[in-house]
N, C-alpha and C positions, 0 to 999 in steps of 0.2 A: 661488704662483699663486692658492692661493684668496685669502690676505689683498685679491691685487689684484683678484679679481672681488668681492670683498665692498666695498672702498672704491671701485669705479666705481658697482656700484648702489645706494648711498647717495647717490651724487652723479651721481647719471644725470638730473637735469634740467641738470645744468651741461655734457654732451656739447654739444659745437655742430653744429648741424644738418649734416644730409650735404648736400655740395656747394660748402658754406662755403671750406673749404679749412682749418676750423679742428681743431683734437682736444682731444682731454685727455691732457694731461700727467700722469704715472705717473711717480711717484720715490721706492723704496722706500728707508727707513733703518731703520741700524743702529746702535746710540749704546752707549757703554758707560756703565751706571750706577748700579755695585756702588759702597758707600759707602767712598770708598779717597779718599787723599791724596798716597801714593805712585806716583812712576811705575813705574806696571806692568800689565801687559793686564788688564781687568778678568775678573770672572770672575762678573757680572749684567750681562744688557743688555736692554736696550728692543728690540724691533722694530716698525716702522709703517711705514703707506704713505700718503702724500700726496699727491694727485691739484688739478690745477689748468686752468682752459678756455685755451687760447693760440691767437689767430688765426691766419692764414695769415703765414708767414712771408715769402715770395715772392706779390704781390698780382699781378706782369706777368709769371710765370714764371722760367724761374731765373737769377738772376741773377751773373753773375762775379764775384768781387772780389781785390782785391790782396795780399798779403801779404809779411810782414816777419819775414827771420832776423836774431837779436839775438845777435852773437857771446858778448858778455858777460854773458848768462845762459840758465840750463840747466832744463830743467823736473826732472829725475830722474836720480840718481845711480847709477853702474851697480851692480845688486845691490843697487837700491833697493828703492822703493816704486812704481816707473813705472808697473808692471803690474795695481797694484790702485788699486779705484775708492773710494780716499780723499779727505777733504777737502783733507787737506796737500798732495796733487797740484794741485790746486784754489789755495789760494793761493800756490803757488810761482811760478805763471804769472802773480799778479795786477798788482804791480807793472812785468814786461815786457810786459802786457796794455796798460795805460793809455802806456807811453812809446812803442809800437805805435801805438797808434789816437792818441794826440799827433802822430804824423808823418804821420797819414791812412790808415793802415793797420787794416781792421777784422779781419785776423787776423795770429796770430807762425806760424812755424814752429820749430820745434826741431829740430838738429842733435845729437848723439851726444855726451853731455856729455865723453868720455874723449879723442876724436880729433877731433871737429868737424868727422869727415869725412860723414858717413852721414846721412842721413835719417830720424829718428826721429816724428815726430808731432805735429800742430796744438794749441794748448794743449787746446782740450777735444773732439778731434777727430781721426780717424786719418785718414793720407795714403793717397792712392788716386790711382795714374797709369794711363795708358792709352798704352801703346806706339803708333808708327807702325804696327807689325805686327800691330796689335789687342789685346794682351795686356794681360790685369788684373795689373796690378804696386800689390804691398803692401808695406811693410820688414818684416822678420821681425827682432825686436829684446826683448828681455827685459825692456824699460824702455817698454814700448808698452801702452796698454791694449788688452786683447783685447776688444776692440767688438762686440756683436751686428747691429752694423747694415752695419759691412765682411764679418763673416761672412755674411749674406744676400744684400748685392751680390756677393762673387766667389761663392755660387751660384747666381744668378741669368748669371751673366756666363759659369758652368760650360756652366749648361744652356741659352746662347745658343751655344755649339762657344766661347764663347773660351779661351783656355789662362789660367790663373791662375799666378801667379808670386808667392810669398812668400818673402822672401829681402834682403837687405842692401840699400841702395839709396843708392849713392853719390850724394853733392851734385853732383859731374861728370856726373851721367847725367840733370839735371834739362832741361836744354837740349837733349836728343831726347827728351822727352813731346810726344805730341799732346795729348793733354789732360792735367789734375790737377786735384783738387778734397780737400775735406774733407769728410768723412763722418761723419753722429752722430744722435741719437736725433731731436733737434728740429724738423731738417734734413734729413736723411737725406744731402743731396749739395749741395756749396755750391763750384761751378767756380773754379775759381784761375784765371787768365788772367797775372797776373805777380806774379814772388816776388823780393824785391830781399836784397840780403845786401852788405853796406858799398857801392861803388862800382858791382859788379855788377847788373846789371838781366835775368831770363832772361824773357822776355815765350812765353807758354804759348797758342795758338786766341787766339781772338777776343773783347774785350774788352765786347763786349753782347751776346753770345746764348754759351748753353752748347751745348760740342760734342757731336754726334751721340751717340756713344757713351755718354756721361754721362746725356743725356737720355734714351736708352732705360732705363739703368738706372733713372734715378727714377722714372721713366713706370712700370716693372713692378712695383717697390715699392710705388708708390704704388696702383695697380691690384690689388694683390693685400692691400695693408691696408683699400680699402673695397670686398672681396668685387666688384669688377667684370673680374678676373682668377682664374684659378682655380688655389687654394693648394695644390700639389702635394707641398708638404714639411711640411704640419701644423703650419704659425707659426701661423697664427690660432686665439684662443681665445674658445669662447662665452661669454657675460656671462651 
């Protein structure tokens, strides 16, 4: 935490002003770079933070998009590496990234690489649905990264009375979501409206505006990262 309050105020004329809609991006690494040739964990590493201005992602508000299950390929093997915030997770998705957005689709979903039944997680993004009955539904899955930003929406979603559900999430239960989205640091909430998978098409809300639900979430995130809601669980850090 300090490294990062040290690399933002080196680079605190590069914050984009408040209201913009812009931030600063914060992407700490970890490199290994003990003088080895062999494969094997090193045992010197580098650590750094790198910080970059990125403007407003959603310029009309937020907006829906479609996305694409790719039977033939898997982001993470089970008792893999799913769970941690590696590169190789990173380029496993690249090439079903680019045959994705080929066919118009600017995200994939990934399914359970062992069964292809389950719900696992957006390439660089955890899935987040919203029951008919209100409920914050997450997959609870060993191959899933554990995201700081799904953890803040279900408690944010806690401390609206919603019930939070983490746990398995069948591809058959996709078709009773009222809403869906993906969830991530950049973005915070990016609404799914339909997810296609071979022939199948399951159309999710409303395909220009994000649903109710979603938008309060982001709303209070977003409200509570530029101090105009008030931080009751101690995320915010002073620079």
């Amino acid at each position: 935490v300090e490294a990062v309050r040290r690399a933002v105020r080196a680079n605190e004329a590069y914050v984009p002003p408040y209201g913009t809609g812009g931030s600063l991006y914060i992407r700490p690494l970890l490199i290994g770079t003990s003088p080895q040739i062999g494969v094997a964990p090193a045992n010197e590493y580098t650590f750094l933070v790198m910080v970059m201005p990125v403007g407003a992602y959603y310029k009309g508000g937020l907006k829906p998009v479609r996305a694409l299950i790719l039977d033939d390929y898997d982001r993470a093997a089970p008792h893999g590496m799913g769970d941690v915030k590696v590169g190789g997770n990173y380029a496993a998705s690249l090439y079903a990234h680019e045959a994705a957005k080929h066919a118009g689709y600017p995200v994939e979903l990934y399914l359970d690489a062992k069964t292809h039944t389950l719900i696992e997680e957006f390439a660089t993004s955890n899935f987040l649905a919203i029951t008919r009955g209100g409920a914050y539904v997450t997959p609870d899955s060993g191959s899933v990264l554990p995201s700081v930003t799904n953890h803040t929406l279900q408690q944010i979603a806690a401390d609206l009375g919603m019930k939070v559900e983490c746990r398995p999430v069948p591809f058959a239960e996709l078709e009773t979501f009222a809403e869906v989205a993906a969830c991530g640091t950049a973005v915070v909430v990016t609404p799914v409206y339909e997810i296609t998978r071979g022939a199948k098409v399951v159309r999710i809300g409303d395909p220009e505006t994000c649903g109710p639900v979603l938008q309060k979430l982001y709303d209070t995130v977003q409200g509570i990262q530029y101090g105009e809601l008030p931080d009751t669980h101690g995320w915010c850090v002073e620079i």
